[in-house]
MDTraj code that builds the backbone (N, CA, C; nanometers):
import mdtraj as md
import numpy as np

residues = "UNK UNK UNK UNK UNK UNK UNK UNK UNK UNK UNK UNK UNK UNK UNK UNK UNK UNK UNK UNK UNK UNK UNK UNK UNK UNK UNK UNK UNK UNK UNK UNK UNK UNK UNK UNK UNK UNK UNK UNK UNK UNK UNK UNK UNK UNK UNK UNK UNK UNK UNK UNK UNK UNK UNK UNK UNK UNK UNK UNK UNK UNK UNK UNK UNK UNK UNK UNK UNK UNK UNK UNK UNK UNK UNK UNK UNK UNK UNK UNK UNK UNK UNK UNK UNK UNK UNK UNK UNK UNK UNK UNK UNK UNK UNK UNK UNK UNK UNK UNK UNK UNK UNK UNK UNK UNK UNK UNK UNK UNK UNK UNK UNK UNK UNK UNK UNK UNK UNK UNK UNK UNK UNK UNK UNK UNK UNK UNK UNK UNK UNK UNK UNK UNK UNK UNK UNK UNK UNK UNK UNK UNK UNK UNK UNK UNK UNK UNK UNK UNK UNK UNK UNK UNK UNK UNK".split()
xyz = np.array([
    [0.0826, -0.1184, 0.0000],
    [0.0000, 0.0000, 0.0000],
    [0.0873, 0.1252, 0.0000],
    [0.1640, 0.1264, 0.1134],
    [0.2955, 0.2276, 0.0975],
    [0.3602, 0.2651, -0.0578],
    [0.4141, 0.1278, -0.0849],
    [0.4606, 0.1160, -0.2031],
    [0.3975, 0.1916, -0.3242],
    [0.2998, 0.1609, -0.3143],
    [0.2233, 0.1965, -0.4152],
    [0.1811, 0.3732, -0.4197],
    [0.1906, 0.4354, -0.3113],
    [0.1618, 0.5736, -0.2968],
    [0.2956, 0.6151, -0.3782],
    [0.3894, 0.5748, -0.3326],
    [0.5141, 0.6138, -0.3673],
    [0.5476, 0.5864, -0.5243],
    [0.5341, 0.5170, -0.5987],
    [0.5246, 0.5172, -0.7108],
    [0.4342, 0.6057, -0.7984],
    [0.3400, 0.6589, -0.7127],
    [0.2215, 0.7407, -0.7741],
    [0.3009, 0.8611, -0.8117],
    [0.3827, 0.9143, -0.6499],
    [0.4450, 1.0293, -0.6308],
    [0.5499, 1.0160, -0.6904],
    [0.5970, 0.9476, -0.7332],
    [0.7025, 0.9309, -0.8584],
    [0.6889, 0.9373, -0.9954],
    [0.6005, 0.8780, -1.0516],
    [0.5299, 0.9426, -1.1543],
    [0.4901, 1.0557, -1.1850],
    [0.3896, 1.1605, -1.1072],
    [0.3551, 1.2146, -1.0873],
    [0.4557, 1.3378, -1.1022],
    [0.5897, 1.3203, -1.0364],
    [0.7024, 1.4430, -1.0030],
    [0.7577, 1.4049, -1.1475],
    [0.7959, 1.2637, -1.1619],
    [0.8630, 1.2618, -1.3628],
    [0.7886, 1.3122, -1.4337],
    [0.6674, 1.3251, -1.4454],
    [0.5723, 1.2884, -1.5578],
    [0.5711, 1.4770, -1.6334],
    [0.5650, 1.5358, -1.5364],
    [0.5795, 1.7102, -1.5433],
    [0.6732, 1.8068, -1.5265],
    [0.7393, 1.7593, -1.3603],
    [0.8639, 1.8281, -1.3443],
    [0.7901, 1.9228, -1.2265],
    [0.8550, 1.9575, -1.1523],
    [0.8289, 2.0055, -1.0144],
    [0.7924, 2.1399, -0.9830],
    [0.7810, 2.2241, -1.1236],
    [0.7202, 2.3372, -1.1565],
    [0.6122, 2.3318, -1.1176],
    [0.5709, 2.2671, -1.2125],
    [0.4471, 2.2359, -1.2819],
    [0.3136, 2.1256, -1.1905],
    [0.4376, 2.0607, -1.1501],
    [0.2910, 1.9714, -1.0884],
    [0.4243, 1.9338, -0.9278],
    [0.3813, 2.0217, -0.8380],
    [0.4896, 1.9677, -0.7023],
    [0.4058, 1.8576, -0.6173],
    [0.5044, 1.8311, -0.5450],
    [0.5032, 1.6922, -0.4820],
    [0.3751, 1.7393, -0.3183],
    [0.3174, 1.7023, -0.3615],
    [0.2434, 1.7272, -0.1959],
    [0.2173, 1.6275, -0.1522],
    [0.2323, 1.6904, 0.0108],
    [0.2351, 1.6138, 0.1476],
    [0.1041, 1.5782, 0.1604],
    [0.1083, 1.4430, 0.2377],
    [-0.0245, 1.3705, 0.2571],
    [-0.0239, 1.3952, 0.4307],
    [-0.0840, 1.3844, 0.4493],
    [-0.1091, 1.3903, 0.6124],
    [-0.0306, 1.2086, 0.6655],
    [-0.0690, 1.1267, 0.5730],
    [0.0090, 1.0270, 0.6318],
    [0.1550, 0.9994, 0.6010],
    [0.2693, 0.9920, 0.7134],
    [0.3791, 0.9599, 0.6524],
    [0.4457, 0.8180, 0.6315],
    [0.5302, 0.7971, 0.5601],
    [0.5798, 0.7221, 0.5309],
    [0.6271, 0.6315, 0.6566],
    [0.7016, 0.6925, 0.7253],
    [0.7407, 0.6285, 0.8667],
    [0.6933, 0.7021, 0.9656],
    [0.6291, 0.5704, 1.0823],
    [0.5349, 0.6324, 1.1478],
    [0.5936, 0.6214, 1.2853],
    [0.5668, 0.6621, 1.3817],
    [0.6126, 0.7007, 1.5358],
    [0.6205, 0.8388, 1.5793],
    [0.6782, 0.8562, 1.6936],
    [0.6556, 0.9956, 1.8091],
    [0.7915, 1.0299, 1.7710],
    [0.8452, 1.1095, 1.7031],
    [1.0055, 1.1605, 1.7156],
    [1.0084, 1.3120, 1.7988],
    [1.1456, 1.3552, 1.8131],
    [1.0618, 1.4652, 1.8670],
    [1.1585, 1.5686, 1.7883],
    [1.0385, 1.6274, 1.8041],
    [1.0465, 1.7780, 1.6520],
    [1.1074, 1.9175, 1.7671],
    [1.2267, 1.9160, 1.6772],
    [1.2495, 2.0863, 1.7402],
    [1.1902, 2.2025, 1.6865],
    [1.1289, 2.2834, 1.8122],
    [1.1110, 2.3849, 1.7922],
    [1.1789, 2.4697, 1.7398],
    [1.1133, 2.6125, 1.6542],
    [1.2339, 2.7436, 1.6489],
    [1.2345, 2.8086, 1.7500],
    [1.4232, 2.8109, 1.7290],
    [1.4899, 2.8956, 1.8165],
    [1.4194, 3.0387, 1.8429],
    [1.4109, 3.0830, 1.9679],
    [1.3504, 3.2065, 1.9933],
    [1.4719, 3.2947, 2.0027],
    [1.4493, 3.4795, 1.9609],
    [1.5597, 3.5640, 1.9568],
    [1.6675, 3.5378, 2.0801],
    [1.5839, 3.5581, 2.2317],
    [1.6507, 3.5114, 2.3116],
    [1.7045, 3.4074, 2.3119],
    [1.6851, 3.2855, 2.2824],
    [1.7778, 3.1639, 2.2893],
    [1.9240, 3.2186, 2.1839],
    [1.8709, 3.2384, 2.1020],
    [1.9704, 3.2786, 1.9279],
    [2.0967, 3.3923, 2.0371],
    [2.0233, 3.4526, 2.1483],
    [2.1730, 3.5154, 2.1930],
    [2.2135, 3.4952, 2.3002],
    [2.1168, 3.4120, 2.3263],
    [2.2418, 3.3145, 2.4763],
    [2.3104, 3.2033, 2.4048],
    [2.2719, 3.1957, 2.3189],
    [2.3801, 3.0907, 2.2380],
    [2.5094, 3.1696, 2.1914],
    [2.4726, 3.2285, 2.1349],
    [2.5901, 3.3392, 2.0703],
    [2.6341, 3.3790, 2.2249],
    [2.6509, 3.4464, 2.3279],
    [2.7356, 3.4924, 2.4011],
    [2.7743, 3.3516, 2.4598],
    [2.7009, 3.2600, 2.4891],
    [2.8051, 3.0633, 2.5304],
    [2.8958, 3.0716, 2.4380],
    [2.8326, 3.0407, 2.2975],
    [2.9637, 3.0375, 2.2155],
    [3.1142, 3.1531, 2.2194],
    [3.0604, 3.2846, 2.2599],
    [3.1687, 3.3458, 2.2761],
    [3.2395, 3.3067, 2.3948],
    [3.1859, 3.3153, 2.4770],
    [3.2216, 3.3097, 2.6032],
    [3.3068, 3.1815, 2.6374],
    [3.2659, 3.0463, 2.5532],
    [3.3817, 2.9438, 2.5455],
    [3.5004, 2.9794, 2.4747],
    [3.4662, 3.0147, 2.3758],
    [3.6197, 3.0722, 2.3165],
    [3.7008, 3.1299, 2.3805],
    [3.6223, 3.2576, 2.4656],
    [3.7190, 3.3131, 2.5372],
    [3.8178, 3.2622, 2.6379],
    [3.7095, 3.1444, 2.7016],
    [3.8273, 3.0534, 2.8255],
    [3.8865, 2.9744, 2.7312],
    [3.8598, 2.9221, 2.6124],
    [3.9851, 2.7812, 2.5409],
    [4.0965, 2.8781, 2.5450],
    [4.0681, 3.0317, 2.4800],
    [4.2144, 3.1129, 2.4736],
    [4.2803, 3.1310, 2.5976],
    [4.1781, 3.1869, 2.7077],
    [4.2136, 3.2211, 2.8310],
    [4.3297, 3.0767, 2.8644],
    [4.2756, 2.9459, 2.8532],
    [4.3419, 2.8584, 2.9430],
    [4.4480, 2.7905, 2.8627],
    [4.4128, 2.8511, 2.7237],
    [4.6010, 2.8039, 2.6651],
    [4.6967, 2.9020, 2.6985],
    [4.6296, 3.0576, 2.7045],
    [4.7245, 3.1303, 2.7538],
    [4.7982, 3.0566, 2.8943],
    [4.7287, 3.0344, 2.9712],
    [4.7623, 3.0287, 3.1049],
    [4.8767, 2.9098, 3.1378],
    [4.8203, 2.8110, 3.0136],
    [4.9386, 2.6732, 3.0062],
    [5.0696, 2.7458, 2.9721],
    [5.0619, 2.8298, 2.8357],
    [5.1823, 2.9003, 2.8092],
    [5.3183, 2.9671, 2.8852],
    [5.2207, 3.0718, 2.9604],
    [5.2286, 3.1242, 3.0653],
    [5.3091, 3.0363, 3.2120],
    [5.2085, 2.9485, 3.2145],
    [5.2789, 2.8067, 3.3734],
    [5.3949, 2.7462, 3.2554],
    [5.4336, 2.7190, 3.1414],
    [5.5479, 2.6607, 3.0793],
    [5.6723, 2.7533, 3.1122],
    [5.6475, 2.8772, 3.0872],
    [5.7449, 3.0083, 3.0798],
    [5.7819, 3.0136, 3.2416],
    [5.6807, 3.0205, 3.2916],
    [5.7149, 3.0246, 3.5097],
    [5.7939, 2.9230, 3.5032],
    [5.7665, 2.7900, 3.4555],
    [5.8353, 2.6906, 3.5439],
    [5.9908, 2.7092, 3.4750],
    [5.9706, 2.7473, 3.3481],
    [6.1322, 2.7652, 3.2511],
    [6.2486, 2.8173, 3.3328],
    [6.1407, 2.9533, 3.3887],
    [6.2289, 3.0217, 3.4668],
    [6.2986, 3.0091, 3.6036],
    [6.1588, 2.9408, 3.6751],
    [6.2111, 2.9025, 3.8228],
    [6.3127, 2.7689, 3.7814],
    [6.2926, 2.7080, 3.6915],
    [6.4187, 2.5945, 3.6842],
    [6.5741, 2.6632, 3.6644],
    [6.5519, 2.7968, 3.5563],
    [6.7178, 2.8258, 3.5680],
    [6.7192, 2.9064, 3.6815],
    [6.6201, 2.9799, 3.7435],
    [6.6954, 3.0053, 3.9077],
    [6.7273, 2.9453, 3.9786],
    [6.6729, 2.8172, 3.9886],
    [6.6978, 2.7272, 4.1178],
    [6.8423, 2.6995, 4.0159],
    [6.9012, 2.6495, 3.9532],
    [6.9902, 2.6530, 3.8865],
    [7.1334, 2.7353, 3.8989],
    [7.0997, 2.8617, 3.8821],
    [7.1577, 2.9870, 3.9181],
    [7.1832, 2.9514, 4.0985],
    [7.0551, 2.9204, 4.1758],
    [7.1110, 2.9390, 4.2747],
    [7.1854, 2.7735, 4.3770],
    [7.1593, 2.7195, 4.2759],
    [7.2917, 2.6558, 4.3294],
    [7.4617, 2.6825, 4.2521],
    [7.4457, 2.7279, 4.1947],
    [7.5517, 2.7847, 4.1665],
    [7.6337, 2.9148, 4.2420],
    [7.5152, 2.9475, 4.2816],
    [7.5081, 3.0693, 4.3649],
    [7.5944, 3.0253, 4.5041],
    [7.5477, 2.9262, 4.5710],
    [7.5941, 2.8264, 4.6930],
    [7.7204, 2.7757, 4.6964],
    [7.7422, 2.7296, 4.5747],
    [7.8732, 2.6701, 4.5425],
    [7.9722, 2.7354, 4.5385],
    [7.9674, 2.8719, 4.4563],
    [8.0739, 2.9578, 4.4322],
    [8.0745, 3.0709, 4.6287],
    [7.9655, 3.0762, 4.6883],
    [8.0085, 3.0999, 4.8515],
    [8.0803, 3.0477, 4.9137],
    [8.0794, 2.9279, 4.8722],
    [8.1289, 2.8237, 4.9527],
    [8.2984, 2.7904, 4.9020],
    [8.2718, 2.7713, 4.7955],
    [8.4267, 2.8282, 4.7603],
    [8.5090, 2.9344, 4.7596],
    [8.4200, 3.0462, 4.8169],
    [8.4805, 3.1761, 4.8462],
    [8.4983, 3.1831, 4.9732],
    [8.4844, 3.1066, 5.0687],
    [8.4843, 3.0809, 5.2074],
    [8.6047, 3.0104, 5.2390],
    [8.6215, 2.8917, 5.1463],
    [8.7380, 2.8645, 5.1537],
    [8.8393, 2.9411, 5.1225],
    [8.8437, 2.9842, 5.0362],
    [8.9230, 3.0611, 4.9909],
    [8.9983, 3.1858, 5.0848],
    [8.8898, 3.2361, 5.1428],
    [8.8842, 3.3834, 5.2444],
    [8.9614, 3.2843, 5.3661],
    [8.9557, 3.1514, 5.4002],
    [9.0017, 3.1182, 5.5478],
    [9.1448, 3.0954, 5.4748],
    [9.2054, 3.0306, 5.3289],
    [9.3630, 3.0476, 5.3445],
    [9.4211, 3.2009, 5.3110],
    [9.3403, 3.2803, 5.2410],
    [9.3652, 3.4038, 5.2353],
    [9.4022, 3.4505, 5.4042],
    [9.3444, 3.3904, 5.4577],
    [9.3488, 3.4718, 5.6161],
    [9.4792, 3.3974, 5.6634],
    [9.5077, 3.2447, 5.6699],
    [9.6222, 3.2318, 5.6910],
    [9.7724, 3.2305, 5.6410],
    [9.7506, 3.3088, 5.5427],
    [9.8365, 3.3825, 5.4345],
    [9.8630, 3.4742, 5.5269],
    [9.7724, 3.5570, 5.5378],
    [9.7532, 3.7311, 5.5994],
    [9.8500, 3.6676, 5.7352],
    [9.7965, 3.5781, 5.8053],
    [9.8809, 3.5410, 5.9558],
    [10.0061, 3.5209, 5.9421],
    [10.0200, 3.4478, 5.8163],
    [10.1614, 3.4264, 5.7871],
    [10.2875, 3.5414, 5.7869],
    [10.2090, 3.6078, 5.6707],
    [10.2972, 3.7192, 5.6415],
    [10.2984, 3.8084, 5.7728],
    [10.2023, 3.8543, 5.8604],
    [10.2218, 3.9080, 5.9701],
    [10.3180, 3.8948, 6.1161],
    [10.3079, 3.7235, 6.0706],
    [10.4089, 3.7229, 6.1144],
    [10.5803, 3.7259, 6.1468],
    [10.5564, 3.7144, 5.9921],
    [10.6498, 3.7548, 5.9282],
    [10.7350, 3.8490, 5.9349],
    [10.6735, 3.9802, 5.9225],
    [10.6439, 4.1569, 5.9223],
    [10.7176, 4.1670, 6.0581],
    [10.6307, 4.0628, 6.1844],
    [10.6410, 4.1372, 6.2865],
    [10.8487, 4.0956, 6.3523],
    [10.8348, 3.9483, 6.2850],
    [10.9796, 3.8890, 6.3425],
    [11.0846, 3.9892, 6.2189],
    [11.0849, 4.0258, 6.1025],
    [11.1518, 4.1493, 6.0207],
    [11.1836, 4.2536, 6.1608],
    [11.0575, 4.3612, 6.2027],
    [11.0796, 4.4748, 6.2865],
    [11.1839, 4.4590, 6.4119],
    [11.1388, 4.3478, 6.4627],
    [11.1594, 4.3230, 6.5932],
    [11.3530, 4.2529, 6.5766],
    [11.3866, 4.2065, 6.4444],
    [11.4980, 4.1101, 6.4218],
    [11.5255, 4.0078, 6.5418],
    [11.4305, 3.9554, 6.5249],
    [11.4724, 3.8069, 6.6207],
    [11.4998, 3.7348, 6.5905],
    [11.5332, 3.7082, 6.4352],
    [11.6224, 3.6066, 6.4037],
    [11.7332, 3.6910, 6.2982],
    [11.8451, 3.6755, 6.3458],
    [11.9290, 3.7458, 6.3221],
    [12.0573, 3.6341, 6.2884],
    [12.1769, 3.6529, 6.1471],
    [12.2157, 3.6215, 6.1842],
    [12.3712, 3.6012, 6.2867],
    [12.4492, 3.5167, 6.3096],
    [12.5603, 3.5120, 6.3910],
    [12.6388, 3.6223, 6.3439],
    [12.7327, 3.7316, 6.4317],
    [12.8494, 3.7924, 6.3870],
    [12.9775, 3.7354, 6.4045],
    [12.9660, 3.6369, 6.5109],
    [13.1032, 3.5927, 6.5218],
    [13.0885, 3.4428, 6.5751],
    [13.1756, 3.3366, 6.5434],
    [13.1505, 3.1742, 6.5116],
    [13.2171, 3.1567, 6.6349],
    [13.2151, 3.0659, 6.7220],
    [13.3012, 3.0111, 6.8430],
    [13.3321, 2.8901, 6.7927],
    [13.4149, 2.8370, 6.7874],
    [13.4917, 2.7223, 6.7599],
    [13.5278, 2.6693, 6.9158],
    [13.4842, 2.5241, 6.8818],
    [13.5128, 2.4740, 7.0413],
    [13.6189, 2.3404, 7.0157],
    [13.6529, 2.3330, 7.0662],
    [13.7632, 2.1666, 7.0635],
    [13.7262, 2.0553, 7.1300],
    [13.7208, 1.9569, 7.1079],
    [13.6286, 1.8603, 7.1294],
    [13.7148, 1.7424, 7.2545],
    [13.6346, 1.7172, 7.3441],
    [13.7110, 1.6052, 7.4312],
    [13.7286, 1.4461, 7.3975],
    [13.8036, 1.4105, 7.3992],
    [13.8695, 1.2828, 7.3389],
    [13.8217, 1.1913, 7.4633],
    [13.7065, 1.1455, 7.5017],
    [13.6856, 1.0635, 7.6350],
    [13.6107, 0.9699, 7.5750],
    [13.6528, 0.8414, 7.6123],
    [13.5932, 0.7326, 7.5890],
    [13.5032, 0.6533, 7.6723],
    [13.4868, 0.6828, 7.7816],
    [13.3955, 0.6677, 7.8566],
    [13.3226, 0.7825, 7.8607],
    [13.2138, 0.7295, 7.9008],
    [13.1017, 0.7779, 7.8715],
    [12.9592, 0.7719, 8.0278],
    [12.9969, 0.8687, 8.1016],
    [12.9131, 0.8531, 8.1854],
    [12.7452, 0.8695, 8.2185],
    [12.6865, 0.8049, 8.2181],
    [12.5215, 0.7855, 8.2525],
    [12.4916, 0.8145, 8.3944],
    [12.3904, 0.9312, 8.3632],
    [12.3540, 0.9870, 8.5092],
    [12.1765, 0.9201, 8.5227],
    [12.2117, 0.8080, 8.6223],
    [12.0256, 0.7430, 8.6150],
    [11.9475, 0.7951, 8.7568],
    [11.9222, 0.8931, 8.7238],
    [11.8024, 0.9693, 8.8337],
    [11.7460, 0.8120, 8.9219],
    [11.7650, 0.8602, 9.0281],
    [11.6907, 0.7616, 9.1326],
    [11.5350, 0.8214, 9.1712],
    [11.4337, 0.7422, 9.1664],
    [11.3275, 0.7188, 9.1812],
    [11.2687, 0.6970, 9.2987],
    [11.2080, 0.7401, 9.3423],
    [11.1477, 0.7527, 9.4906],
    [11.0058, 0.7980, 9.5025],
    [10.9162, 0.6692, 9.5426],
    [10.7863, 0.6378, 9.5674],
    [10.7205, 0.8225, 9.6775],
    [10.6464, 0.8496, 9.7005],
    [10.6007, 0.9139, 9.7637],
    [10.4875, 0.8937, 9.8298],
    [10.3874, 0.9425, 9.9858],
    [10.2520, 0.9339, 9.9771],
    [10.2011, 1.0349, 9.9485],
    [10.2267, 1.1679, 9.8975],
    [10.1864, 1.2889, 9.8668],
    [10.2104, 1.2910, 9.7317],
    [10.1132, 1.3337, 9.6572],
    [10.1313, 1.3907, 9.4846],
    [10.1113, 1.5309, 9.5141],
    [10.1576, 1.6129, 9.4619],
    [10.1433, 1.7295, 9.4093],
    [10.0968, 1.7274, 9.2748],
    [9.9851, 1.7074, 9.2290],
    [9.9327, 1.7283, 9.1083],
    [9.7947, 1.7501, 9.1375],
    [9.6877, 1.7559, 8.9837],
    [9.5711, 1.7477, 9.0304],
    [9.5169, 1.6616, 8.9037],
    [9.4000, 1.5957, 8.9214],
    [9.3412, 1.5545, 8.7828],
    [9.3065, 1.6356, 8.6738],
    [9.3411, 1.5805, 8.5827],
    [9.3119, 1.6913, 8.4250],
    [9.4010, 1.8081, 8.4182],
    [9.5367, 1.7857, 8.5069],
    [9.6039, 1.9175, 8.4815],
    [9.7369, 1.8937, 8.4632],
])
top = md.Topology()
chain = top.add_chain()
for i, resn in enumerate(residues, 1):
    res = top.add_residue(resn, chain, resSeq=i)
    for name in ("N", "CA", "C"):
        top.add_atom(name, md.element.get_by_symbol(name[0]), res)
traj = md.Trajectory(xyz[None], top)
């Protein structure tokens, strides 16, 4: 029965051409059931759509900026932390450095001070001594003697 409408309406649209003789709707359709039919959009809907749609765009940009942005922070805090161990290292080798610098400085000061003072000086005149021809050889062995009194104290 279907079939057969449809062949009518096929004929019907060849037979003239769609000028001339158009295709009209029957109240019954072809496939039958409850679908559900959208309404038209009302003005208001048409511009809460349009400002959603803007308004997403704006955060996709907003939140690639912001990835960009957290890539560049972290770029940077990596070569500071970077920098500052380098920073640590070269103190620390300047520390060393400053404690033999300082016993340099002690050195030479002391140096400076035994120059002013000439305490080491040397000899003006040599003594020549002559030496004793003794073949024995005497050993002086301190005698040892217990006491009940110490004169000392602990830890000293």
């Amino acid at each position: 029965m279907n079939s057969a409408r449809l062949k009518v309406k096929e004929y019907s649209y060849n037979a003239g051409g769609y000028a001339s003789n158009p295709v009209k709707e029957d109240s019954s359709s072809v496939i039958e059931g409850s679908f559900y039919q959208q309404k038209p959009m009302t003005v208001r809907e048409m511009i809460t759509r349009r400002i959603n749609k803007t308004l997403t765009f704006f955060l996709g940009v907003s939140i690639c900026i912001t990835f960009v942005s957290y890539y560049i922070a972290m770029n940077y805090e990596a070569k500071l932390n970077n920098l500052d161990n380098k920073i640590v290292a070269l103190n620390s080798e300047n520390q060393d450095l400053q404690a033999e610098l300082d016993r340099y400085k002690s050195f030479n000061n002391v140096d400076t001070k035994i120059g002013e003072f000439n305490l080491l000086q040397k000899a003006e005149k040599v003594i020549e001594v002559t030496a004793l021809n003794t073949d024995t050889k005497t050993v002086v062995v301190p005698v040892k003697t217990t006491t009940d009194h110490y004169d000392w104290a602990i830890g000293y």
